[in-house]
N, C-alpha and C positions, 0 to 999 in steps of 0.2 A: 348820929352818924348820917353822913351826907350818902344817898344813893349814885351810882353812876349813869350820868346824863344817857348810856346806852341799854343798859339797864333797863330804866326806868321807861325811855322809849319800847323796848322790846315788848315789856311788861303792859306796856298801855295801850299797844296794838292788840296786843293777844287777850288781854280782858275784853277788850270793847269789839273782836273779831266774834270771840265766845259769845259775849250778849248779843250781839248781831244774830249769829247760829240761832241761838235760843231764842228770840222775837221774832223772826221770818219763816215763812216758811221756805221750801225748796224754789229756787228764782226758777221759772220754766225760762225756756227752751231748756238753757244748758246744764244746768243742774239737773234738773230730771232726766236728762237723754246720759248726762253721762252714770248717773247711780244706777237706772236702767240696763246700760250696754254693763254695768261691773256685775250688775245681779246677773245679766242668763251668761256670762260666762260660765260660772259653774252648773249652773240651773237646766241649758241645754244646748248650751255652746260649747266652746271650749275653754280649759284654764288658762290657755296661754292665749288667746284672741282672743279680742271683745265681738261680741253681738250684740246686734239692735236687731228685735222685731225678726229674728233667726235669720239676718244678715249679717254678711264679716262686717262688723263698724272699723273701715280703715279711715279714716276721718283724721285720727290722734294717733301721735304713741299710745304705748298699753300702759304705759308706767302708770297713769297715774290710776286706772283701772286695777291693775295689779295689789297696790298698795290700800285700795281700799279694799281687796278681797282681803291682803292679808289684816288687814286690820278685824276684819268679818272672821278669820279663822280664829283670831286670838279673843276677840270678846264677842261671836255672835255676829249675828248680822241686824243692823241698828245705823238706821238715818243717821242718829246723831253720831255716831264714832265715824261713820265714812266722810259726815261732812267737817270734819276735821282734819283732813287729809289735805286737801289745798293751803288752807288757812295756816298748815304747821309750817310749810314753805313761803308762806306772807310773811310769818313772824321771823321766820332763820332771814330773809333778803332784810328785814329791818336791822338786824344786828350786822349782818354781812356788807351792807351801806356802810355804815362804819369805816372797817377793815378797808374796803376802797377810797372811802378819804381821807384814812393815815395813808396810806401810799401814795395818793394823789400831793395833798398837803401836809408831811410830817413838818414842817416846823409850825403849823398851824394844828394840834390836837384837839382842840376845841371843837372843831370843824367837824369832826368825825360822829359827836353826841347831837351836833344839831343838824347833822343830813340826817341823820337817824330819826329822831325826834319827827321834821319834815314829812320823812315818808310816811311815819306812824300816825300824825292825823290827817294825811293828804283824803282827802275825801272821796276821791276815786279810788285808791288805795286801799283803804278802809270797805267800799262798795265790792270791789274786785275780790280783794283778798280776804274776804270771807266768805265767796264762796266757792264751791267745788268744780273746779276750772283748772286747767294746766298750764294757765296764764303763769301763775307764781314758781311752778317747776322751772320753767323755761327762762327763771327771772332769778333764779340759782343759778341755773347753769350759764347764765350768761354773767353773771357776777364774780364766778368762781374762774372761768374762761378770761372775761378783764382782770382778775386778781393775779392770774397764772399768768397771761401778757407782759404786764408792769412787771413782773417779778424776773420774768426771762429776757426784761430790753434792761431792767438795772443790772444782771448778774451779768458777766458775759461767758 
């Protein structure tokens, strides 16, 4: 049984994101300043702001602060399940690539597993989207936002 070309992209970003997690440690600056600002939010902040160093950190949205707290309510609070929070958004924009090059290109479907593929060992890509940054959020929403575009100029 043949795997699909998007698939198997999806699959090969998020393995090799995982082992990335697991070989490195936290990248300073931004990695440590943002698991930092997610811990005193509950710690001695607030739950709904983030704080750095018991300042407001307005810097970012909260989102992606938020999500590794919830992630911390549901298993604990653990480096490695928060630094999986970015990287889950690396892997959704690998397969979400896709989805925008059947609509860019449907008579070309092919196209769709190897922009996929592309992004999946792009090597900044790969560097980025492993780690704990709201670069990748920002890379949904602006995926999901060009998918909704294309979809509202074909419909009329």
């Amino acid at each position: 049984m043949r795997m699909r070309p998007v698939l198997f992209a999806t699959l090969l970003f998020a393995l090799t994101a995982l082992t990335l997690i697991l070989l490195r440690p936290l990248m300073p600056v931004d990695e440590t300043r943002y698991l930092a600002a997610a811990w005193e939010m509950p710690v001695g902040g607030s739950p709904w702001v983030p704080h750095l160093n018991g300042a407001i950190y307005g810097h970012k949205p909260p989102l992606l602060f938020w999500l590794i707290n919830l992630v911390w309510a549901v298993v604990g609070v653990d480096a490695f399940a928060a630094r999986l929070v970015g990287p889950a958004f690396a892997t959704a924009c690998v397969a979400m690539i896709r989805l925008l090059a059947l609509r860019l290109r449907p008579d070309r479907p092919a196209r769709g597993g190897a922009a996929a593929l592309i992004l999946a060992v792009s090597l900044v890509w790969l560097l980025f989207g492993s780690t704990t940054m709201s670069d990748a959020m920002l890379t949904v929403a602006t995926l999901l936002a060009k998918l909704a575009l294309w979809s509202a100029v074909r419909r009329p």
